[in-house]
C-alpha positions in Angstrom: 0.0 0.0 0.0 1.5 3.2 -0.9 1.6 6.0 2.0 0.0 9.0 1.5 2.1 12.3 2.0 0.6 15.2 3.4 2.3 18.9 2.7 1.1 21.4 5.4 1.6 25.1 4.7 0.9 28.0 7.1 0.4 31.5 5.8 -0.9 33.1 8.8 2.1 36.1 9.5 0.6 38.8 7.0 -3.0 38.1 7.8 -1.6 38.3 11.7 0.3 41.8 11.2 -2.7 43.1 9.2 -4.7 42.5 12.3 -2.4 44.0 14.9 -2.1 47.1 12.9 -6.1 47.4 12.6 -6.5 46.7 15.9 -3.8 49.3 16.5 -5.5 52.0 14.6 -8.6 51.8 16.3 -6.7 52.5 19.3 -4.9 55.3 18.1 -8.6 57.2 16.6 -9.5 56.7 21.0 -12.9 55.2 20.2 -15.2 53.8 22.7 -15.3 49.9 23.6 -19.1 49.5 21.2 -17.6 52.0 18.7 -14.5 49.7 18.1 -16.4 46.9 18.2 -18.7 48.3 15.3 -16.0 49.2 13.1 -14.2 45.9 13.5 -18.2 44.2 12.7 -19.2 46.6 9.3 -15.7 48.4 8.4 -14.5 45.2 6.3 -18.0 45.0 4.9 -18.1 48.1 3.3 -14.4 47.9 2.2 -15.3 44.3 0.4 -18.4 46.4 -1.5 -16.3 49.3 -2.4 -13.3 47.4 -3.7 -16.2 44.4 -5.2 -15.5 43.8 -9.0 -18.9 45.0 -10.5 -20.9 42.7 -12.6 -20.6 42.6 -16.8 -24.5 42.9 -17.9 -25.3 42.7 -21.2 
């Protein structure tokens, strides 16, 4: 029976340094506890619309 290899690759350190300096920036504008939260909940939402590719119609 042949063994099976498995290749594991981890790409987790610019996804990581992204999120300290997001979480850094919300820091630095001072805003409340619920006003952080908020941005952190719709601020990637709005940034995923805006930067969408629109749809070819027609």
């Amino acid at each position: 029976m042949d063994k099976q290899r498995i290749k594991i690759e981890q790409h987790g350190g610019l996804g990581l340094v992204w999120c300290a300096g997001w979480l850094f920036t919300l820091g630095y504008m001072d805003l409340g506890f619920w006003k952080g939260v908020l941005a952190i909940v719709i601020w990637p939402y709005y940034l995923g619309v805006q930067m969408a590719v629109p749809a070819v119609t027609g």
